[in-house]
N, C-alpha and C positions, 0 to 999 in steps of 0.2 A: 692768592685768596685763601681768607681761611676757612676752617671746615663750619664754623658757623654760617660765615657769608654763602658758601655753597649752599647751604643748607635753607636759606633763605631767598636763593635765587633759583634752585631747581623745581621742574617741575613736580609737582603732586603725582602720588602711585593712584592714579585715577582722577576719572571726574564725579564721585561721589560728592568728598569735599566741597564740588560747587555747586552743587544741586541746592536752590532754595526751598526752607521749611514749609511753605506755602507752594503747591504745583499745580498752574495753572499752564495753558500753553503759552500764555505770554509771559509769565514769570519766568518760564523755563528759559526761552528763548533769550529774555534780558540777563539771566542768569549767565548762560553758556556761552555771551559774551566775551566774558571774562575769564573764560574756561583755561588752565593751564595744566592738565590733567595728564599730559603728556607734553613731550618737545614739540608736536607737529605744528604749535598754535606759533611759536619763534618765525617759523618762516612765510606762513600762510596770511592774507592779507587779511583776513577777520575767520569767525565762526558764522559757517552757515547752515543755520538749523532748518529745522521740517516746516514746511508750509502748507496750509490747506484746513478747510472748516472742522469748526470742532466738533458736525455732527457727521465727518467721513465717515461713510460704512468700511470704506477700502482703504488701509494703507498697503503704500508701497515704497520699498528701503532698497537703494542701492549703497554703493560699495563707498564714496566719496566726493565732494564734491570737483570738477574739472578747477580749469582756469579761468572759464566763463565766468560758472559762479561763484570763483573765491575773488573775482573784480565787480561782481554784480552785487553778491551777495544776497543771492536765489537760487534757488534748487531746480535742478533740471530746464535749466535756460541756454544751455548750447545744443551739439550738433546732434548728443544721445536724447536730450530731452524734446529736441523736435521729432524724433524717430518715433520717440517714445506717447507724443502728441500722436502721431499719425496711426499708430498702434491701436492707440485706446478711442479714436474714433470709428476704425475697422471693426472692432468689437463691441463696439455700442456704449461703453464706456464713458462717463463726465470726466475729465480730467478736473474740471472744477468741483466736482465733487471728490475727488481722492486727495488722502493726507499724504505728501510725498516728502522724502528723508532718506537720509543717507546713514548704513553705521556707523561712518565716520566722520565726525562735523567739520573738518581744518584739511584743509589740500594740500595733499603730499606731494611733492616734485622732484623734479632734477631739470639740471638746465640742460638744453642741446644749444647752442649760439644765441640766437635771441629769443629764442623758444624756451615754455617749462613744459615739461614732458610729467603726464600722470605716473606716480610711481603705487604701485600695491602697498597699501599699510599690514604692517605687521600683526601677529599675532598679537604682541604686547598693546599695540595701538586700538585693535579692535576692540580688546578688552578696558580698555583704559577709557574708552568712549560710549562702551555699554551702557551707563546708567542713564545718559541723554535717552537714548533708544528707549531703555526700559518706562522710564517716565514717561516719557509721549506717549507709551500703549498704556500706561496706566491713565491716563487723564481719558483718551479716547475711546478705550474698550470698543475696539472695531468689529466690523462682524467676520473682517477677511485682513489677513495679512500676506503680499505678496513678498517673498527676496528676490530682489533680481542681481541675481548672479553670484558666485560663491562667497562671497566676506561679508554680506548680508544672512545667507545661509546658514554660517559658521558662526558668526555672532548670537543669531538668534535660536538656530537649531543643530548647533552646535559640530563639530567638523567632520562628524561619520555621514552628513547626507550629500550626498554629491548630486550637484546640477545633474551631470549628463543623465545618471541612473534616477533621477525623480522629479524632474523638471515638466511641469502641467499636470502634476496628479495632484489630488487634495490628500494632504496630510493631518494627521494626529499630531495635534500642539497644543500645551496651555493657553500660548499668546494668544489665540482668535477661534470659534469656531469652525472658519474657514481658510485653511493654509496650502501655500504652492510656493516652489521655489522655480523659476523659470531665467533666462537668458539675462544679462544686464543688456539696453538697446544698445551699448555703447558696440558691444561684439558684433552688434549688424553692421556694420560700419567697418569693421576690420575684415567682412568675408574679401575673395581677393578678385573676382570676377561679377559683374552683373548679375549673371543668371544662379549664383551662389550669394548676394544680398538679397536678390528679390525671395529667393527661398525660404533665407532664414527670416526675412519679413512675415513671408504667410506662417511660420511654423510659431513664430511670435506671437502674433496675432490668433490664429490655432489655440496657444494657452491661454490668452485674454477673454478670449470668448470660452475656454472652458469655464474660468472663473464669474464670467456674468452670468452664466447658465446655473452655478452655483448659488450666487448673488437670488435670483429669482426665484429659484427652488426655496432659499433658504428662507422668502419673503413671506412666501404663501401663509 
C-alpha cells in the first residue's frame, strides 16, 4: 500500500473532523455514525451514542459501551444498565428523564472463545472521542453531570481526580453546575461475594441520592 492510500484509509486524529456544522442531538447522533476518529469504530458493530430527552436536568457518562449495546445499539441496556435502573429508582431518580452516554461511543474488545470480553479504552481513545462528549453537554446545558467511573472522570475532569478519593461529593466544574464522579454500576457486579454486592449497591445508591438531594436544593 502506498503512503497515500494509507493515508486515506487510516483513521482521523480525532472525532472533531466528524462533528456536523449544525449540532443538534440528532445531528450529532447521525453524524457519529460515521465516526472514524479513531481505530475502535474497525471492530465495533456500529457507534453508540447518548440517549435521553433534550430537556435532561441529569446527565450520566460512563466509560463505553458493552456488547449488549454495540448489538443493540443503546446505551445501558445490559447487566450494568439494569443495576444502573435499579439504582436510580432507589434514589428517586427518572431514568427517563436522564441523558445517559458514554465517553467512548464504539466497543472495545477482545475475544476469550466465543465471547468479546470488555477491554479499557485508552488514553488516546478517550481523547479521540472527546468531542461527541463535549457536544452533547453543549447542546444539553445540564444542570448535573454524573461520571461513573474513572475514564468518564478522566475524560471530563481530567486524570488528577480519582474515584476512590472524590466519589459522591459535588464538585467544582465548568461542564454543569452540579458535578460527582461515583462507581460505574458495571463494578457492582464485579464485587466477589453477596454481602460485598449488596454493599456496594447501597453505597451506590448512597451517591444517587446525594445528587437528587442536590437536584432539589438546586430547584428551589
Amino acid at each position: 500500500m502506498t503512503g497515500a492510500a494509507r493515508a486515506r484509509t487510516a483513521p482521523a486524529e480525532g472525532a472533531a473532523a466528524f462533528l456536523p456544522e449544525r449540532r443538534t442531538l440528532k445531528l450529532l447522533a447521525a453524524a457519529a455514525a460515521s465516526c472514524k476518529g479513531c481505530a475502535l469504530y474497525e471492530r465495533a458493530t456500529q457507534t453508540v451514542f447518548g440517549e435521553g430527552p433534550r430537556s435532561a436536568r441529569v446527565v450520566m457518562v460512563g466509560e463505553e459501551p458493552g456488547n449488549d449495546e454495540d448489538l443493540q445499539g443503546h446505551v445501558f441496556v445490559g447487566p450494568a444498565g439494569r443495576v444502573l435502573d435499579e439504582a436510580l429508582a432507589a434514589a428517586g431518580i427518572d431514568r427517563a428523564a436522564v441523558y445517559l452516554t458514554n465517553a467512548v461511543k464504539h466497543f472495545k474488545w477482545e475475544p476469550k472463545g466465543k465471547r468479546r470480553l470488555h477491554k479499557k479504552p485508552t488514553q488516546r481513545e478517550i481523547w479521540a472521542c472527546k468531542p461527541w462528549l463535549e457536544a452533547e453537554l453543549a447542546c444539553l446545558k445540564p444542570a448535573a453531570v454524573v461520571c461513573l467511573g474513572a475514564t468518564a472522570a478522566t475524560s471530563l475532569l481530567g486524570n488528577k481526580v480519582r474515584v476512590t478519593q472524590r466519589r459522591g461529593q459535588l464538585l467544582a466544574a465548568e461542564i454543569a453546575p452540579i458535578v460527582m464522579v461515583t462507581v460505574h454500576p458495571a463494578s457492582l457486579l464485579r464485587a466477589p461475594t453477596p454481602e460485598e454486592r449488596a454493599q456496594a449497591r447501597k453505597d451506590f445508591v448512597r451517591d444517587l441520592k446525594r445528587l437528587a438531594k442536590a437536584l432539589k436544593a438546586a430547584a428551589v
